[in-house]
Steps between C-alpha positions, in 0.01 A plus 500: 500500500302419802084580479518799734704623159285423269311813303306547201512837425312784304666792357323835401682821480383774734337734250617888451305748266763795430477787271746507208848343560367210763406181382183340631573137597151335523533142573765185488518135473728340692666530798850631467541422149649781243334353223204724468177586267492815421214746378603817417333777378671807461516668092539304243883466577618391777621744738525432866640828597249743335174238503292384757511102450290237656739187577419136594778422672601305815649701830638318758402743784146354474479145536178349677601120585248242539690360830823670582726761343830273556517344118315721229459221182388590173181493338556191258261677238314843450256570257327797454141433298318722359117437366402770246141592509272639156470825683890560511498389874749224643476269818864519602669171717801515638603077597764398662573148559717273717545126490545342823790238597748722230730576744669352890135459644300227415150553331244475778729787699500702188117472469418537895690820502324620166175422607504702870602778252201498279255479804643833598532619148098426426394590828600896490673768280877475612786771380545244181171539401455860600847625319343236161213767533730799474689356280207442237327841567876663407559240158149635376576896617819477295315311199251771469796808515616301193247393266194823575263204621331524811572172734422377851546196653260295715385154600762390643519208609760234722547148546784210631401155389701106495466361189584075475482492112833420304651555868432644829542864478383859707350755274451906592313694243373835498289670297331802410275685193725742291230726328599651159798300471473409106367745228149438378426644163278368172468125651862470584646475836882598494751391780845649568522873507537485842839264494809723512833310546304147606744243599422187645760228653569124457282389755257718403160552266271757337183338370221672298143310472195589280188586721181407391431601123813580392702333295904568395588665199879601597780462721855645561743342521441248295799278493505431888084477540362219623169432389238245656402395209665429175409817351398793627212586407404168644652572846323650829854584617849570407804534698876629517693259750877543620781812546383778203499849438209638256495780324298846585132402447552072555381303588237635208192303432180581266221315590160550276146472657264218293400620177721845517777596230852564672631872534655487147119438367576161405301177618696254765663211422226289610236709315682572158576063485120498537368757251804363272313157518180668412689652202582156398190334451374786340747536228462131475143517462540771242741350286297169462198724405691636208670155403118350521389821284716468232461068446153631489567692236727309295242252478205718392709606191590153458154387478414768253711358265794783474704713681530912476833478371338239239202728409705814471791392318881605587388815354250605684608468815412761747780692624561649903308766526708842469450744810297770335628839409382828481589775244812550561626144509453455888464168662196516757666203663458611910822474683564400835493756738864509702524428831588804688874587592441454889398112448807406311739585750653283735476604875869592500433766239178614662768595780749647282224679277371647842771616645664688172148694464572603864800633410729214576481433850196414719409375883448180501196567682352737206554175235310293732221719500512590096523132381198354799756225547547357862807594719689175484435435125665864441767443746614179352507623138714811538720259706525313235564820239751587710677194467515542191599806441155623407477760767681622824366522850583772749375471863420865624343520867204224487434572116665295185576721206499294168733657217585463150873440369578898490270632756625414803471747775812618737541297803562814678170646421170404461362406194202745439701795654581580096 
């Protein structure tokens, strides 16, 4: 392949907002390449002919080269990062990158070409960056139809730079302000209700990083994370690399603000190690008070010559003290008062409990609002109910109906219409 051929290309899907039965593709990643990243957001199951979906995906009809359109290479890696901020905001970057010298051309071609492109790219708002625009301002529209949040995004911002370290390489990133994109609630700031059907390909990444004063509690999935530190509550970032499909509501992350308790009430990781330490050295300190104390003793009785038991005799010893009783033979011992009914139950039977005193089938909507639990964290444990055999699902219109074994509505008919 001669230079004339040569082309480093970007790839982002012309974006389309449709009412119900159209999908909304808002943005791609490389330039005719199937393997795509998808956010959807449609109900909490995935239906692409009744839901309006938001898509990352690539479309070949909209390639902007850097030289020519002749050749049309592949991105060699995507990642999509996303910086959560304490107020539930997130700076969202969409980088692309491309070694130079991969391919027939040799590297100072590859770089020459890249590098007439970014002077045009920085200098003034092209169709790429203009349809990234779109494409953001229709990802938050559909987040906000799904969770009840209000969102908007802004700053955007655009850049094409050469990088030399570890290898000489173009990078395009784009980025913007997604407002209300996590929920915010007692300290906590919750990321993932707006993930529906999230699947990312081999050369690609989704990467979550703590903003300033946060720190992470949680993160879903577990098994394929990759954390920048060795634990996570030590990390600033954590990441999901290679071809995966995650579940409704992943990638899910709890992060905690300093000094707050998670949304279960509990301290974080990093905060429950310290107070445990605290804990520690206090119990320490008290049980070598009481050990001290009672050599104390023994040696006052020592010094006086003879011991209680000594003075007393085997007779006389004291016996425990009875609880007292009144009249009627009555111990005044207090009991413990019992916890109440609501507090021993797991979260699966706060669900079940709920819907059978609704009379055995409920909106999924209506058991978000009665237990104050967040979208995702409901979504994923009647998923997993479901599994098991717990509950069933029914999708009617854009509304999930949750039934017990017994209760299930028709399928011809809706639900409530009894």
């Amino acid at each position: 392949m001669n230079r004339s051929a040569a082309a480093v290309l970007v790839v982002l899907a012309v974006v389309s907002i449709a009412t119900i039965g159209a999908p909304m593709t808002v943005a791609g990643t490389g330039a005719g390449d199937s393997r795509a990243s998808q956010l959807t957001q449609p109900a909490l199951e995935p239906q692409p002919t009744t839901d309006t979906a938001a898509q990352l995906q690539t479309d070949s009809d909209s390639r902007i080269a850097f030289a020519t359109a002749n050749d049309t290479p592949d991105f060699d890696r995507t990642t999509f990062e996303i910086t959560v901020h304490d107020d539930g905001s997130a700076t969202w970057t969409f980088r692309y990158e491309q070694r130079f010298g991969t391919g027939d051309e040799n590297e100072s071609a590859d770089r020459e070409a890249f590098e007439e492109f970014a002077d045009d790219f920085e200098a003034e708002e092209s169709g790429l960056y203009d349809r990234f625009v779109e494409q953001a301002q229709a990802m938050t529209d559909s987040g906000s139809e799904l969770t009840g949040r209000e969102m908007d995004a802004t700053d955007f911002e655009r850049s094409a730079t050469v990088e030399d370290q570890f290898g000489s390489r173009g990078i395009v990133e784009m980025s913007f302000t997604w407002h209300g994109f996590a929920h915010v609630e007692d300290g906590t700031v919750e990321v993932g209700d707006v993930f529906q059907d999230m699947y990312i390909g081999p050369d690609q990444s989704i990467e979550i990083t703590a903003g300033d004063g946060l720190t992470f509690d949680r993160a879903e999935p577990e098994d394929s994370a990759q954390y920048s530190r060795t634990e996570l509550e030590d990390a600033n970032s954590v990441r999901w690399s290679g071809e995966q499909q995650f579940l409704d509501g992943q990638p899910w992350v709890v992060l905690v603000q300093d000094g707050a308790t998670d949304s279960s009430g509990f301290l974080s990781r990093g905060d429950l190690s310290w107070y445990l330490a605290v804990a520690a050295i206090v119990a320490l300190g008290i049980a070598g008070g009481g050990l001290w104390y009672r050599r104390r003793s023994d040696d006052t009785d020592t010094g006086n010559g003879t011991s209680a038991a000594q003075t007393d005799g085997p007779d006389t010893m004291s016996a425990p003290t009875a609880p007292a009783e009144d009249d009627h033979g009555e111990s005044h011992t207090a009991a413990p008062e019992p916890l109440p009914d609501e507090e021993l139950l797991t979260d699966e039977d706060r669900v079940v409990k709920l819907i059978r005193e609704n009379g055995g089938r409920m909106k999924q909507v209506n058991i978000v609002e009665e237990t104050g639990w967040s979208k995702s964290k409901v979504s994923m444990l009647l998923s997993d109910m479901a599994d098991e055999g717990t509950i069933s699902k029914l999708r009617v219109g854009r509304e999930n109906i949750i039934s017990l074994e017994g209760y299930e509505p028709e399928a011809t008919k809706s639900p409530f219409d009894e």
